[in-house]
PALOKE-760969 format. One line per field, with one value per residue (C-alpha): residue number from 1; residue in three letters; x, y, z. Coordinates in steps of 0.2 Angstrom, whole numbers, plus 5000, padded with zeros to 4 digits. Layout:
# residues N
nr <- c(NUM_...)
rest <- c(ALA_...)
c1 <- c(X_...)
c2 <- c(Y_...)
c3 <- c(Z_...)
This chain:
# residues 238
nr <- c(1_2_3_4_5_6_7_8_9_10_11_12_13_14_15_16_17_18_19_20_21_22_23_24_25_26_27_28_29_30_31_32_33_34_35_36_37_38_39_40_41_42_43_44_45_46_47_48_49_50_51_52_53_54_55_56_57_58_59_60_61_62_63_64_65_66_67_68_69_70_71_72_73_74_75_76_77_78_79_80_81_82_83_84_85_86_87_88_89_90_91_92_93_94_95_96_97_98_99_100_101_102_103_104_105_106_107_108_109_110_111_112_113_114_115_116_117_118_119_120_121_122_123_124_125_126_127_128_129_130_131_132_133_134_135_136_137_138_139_140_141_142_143_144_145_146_147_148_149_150_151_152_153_154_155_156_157_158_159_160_161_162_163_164_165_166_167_168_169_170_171_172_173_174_175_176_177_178_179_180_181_182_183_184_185_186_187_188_189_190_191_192_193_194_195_196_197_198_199_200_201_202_203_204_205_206_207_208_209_210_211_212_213_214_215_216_217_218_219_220_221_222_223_224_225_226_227_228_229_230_231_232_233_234_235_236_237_238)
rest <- c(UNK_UNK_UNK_UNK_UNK_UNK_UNK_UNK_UNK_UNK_UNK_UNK_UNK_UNK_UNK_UNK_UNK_UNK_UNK_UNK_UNK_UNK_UNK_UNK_UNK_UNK_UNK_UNK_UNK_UNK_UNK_UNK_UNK_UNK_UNK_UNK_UNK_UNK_UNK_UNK_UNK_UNK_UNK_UNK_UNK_UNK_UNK_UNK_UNK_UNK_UNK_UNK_UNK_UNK_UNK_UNK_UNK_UNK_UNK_UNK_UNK_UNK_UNK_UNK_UNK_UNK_UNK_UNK_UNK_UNK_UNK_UNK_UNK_UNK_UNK_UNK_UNK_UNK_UNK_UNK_UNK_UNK_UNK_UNK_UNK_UNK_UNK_UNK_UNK_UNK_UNK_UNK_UNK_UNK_UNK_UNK_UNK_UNK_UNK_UNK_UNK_UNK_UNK_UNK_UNK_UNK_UNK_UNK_UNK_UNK_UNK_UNK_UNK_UNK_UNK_UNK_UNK_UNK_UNK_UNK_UNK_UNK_UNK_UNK_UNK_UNK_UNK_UNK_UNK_UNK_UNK_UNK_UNK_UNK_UNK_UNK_UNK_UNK_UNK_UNK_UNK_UNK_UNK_UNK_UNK_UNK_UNK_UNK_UNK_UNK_UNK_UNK_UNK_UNK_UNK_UNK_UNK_UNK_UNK_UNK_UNK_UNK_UNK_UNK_UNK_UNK_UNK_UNK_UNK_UNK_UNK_UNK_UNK_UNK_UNK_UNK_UNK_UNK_UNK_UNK_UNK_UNK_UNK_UNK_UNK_UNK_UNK_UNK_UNK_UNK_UNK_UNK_UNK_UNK_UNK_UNK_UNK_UNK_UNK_UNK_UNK_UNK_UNK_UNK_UNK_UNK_UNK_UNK_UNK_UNK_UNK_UNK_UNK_UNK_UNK_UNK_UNK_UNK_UNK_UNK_UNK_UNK_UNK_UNK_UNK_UNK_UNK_UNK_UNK_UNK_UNK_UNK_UNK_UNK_UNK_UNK_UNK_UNK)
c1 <- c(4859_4846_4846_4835_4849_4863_4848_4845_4865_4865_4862_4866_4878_4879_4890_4891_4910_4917_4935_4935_4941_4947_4947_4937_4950_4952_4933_4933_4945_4932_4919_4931_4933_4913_4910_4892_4894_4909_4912_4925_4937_4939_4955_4961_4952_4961_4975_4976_4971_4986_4977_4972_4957_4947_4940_4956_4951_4937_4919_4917_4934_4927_4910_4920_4926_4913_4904_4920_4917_4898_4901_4913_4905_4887_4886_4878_4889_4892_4904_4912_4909_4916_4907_4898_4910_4900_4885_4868_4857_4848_4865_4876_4860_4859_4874_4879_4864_4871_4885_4875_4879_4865_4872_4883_4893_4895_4904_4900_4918_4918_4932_4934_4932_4944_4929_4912_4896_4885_4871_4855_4866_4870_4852_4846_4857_4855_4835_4835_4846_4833_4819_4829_4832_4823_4830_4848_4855_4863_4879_4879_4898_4900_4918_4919_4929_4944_4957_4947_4960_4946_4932_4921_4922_4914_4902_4888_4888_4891_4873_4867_4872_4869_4851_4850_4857_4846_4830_4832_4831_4850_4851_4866_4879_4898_4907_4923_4939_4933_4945_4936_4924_4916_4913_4906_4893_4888_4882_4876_4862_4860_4854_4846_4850_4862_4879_4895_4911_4929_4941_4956_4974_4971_4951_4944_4927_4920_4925_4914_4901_4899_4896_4880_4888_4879_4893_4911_4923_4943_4943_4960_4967_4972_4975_4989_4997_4996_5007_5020_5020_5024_5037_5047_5046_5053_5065_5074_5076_5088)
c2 <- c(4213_4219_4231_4217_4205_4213_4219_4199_4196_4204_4194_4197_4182_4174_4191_4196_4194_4208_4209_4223_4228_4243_4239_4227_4216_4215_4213_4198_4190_4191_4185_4170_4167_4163_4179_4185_4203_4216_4231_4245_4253_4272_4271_4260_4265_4286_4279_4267_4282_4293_4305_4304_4298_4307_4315_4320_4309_4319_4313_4310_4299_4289_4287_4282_4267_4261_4262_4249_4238_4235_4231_4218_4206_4200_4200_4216_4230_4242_4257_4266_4285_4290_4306_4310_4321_4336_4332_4336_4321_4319_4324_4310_4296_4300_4299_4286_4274_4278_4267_4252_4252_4246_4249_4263_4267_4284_4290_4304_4313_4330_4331_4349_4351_4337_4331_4323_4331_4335_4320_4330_4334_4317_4310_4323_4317_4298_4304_4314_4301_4288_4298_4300_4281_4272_4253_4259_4249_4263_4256_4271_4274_4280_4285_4292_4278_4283_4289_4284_4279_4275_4266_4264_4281_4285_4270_4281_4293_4280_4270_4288_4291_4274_4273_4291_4284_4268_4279_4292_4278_4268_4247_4245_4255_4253_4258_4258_4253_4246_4237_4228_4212_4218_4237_4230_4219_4229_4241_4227_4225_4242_4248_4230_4232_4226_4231_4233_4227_4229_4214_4218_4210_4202_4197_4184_4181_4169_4179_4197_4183_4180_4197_4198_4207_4207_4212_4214_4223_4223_4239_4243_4227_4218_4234_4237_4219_4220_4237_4227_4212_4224_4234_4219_4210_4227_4229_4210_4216_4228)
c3 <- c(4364_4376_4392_4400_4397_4406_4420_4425_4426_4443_4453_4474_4480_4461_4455_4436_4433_4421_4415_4408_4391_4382_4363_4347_4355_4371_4370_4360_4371_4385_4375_4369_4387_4392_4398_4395_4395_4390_4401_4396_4406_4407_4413_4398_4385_4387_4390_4374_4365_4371_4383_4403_4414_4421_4408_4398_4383_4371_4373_4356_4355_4370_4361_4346_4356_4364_4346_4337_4355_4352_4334_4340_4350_4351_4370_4380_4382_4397_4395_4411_4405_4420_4425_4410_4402_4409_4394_4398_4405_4390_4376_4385_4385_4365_4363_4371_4365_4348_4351_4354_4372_4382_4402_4410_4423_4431_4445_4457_4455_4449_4441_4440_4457_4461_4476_4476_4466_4480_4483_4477_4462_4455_4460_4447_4436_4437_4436_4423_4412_4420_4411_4395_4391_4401_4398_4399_4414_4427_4438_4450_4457_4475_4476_4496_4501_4487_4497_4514_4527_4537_4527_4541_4544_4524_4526_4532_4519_4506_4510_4509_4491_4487_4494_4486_4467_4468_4474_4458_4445_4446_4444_4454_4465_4464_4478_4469_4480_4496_4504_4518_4515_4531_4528_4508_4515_4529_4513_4504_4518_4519_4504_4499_4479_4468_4473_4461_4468_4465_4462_4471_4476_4488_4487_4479_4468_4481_4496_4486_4482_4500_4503_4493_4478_4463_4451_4451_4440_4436_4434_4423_4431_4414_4406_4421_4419_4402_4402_4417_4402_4390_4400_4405_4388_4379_4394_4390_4372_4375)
């Protein structure tokens, strides 16, 4: 499935809805569902295969999954590669092509570091994986408002990195984990792009919608009220 496909999905005010998956399964049950495109789950997919986020699971275990995902299903596929697994531009765009995946989320978390890549550093990422494949639809996180008490008081320097992502070749930002409908569309109009949104408790699709979103994630959502199902189904066996 095509890279132009996915693209046309976002739509501002008329989101692309994305439950995301983390296995062949889980992927065809979103496809069973109506939904036109599958999007993994970093979060899920580590943690289904025993080891951590956040780039505790091996590359090449991640790429592995994505790769039995996209053989799966015959919708477009987008993988959450979180921050790139610290491959060069051009290694992680091979690499990750080879799956069949035709989209891409990365987040501007340095994991090593435990803070945010400097701006001019993750524009030259995005840009040089731009230049090295480029049809591969780019979903751009911007994590400043994960952990923000005051998410008014990150808004600035999130339309920077946004506007900064979008200018060096990205389709869509995400600021992942914003809380307030009023802070989100006040960047939607900001940066005037396709904006990525996240689903939580408490928020509704219609009310994200209204804000202009273009895209909207679970995030590990189902994978979390899957592992509570579980949890309390084993617990009533004992």
């Amino acid at each position: 499935m095509t890279a132009a496909l996915l693209r046309s999905l976002h739509v501002p005010g008329t989101p692309l809805v994305l439950p995301n998956a983390w296995d062949a399964g889980t992927a065809r049950l979103v496809v069973e569902a109506g939904f036109p495109v599958v999007a993994t789950t970093s979060a899920a997919v580590a943690e289904s295969l025993g080891h951590a986020d956040h780039h505790g699971a091996p590359a090449a275990e991640m790429f592995a999954a994505a790769a039995r995902i996209v053989r799966a299903v015959d919708v477009p596929v987008t993988v959450d590669a979180e921050s790139g697994y610290g491959l060069p531009p051009a290694e992680f765009a091979e690499r990750l092509v080879a799956t069949g995946a035709v989209g891409c989320n990365l987040e501007d978390t340095d994991h090593a570091s435990g803070g945010l890549t400097p701006v001019a550093d993750q524009a030259d990422y995005l840009a040089a994986l731009r230049a090295a494949e480029p049809d591969l639809v780019i979903n751009a996180r911007v994590d400043v408002f994960v952990g923000a008490a005051d998410q008014e008081a990150v808004l600035d320097e999130a339309v920077e990195r946004a506007r900064a992502y979008l200018a060096a070749g990205a389709d869509c930002v995400y600021p992942i984990l914003v809380r307030s409908a009023a802070v989100l569309k006040s960047l939607v109009d900001a940066v005037d792009a396709p904006v990525n949104a996240t689903l939580l408790p408490g928020m509704t699709i219609a009310e994200l919608a209204s804000a202009g979103v273009a895209r909207i994630s679970l995030g590990p959502g189902l994978w979390r009220l899957t592992q509570a199902t579980l949890r309390e189904r084993l617990a009533n066996l004992t």
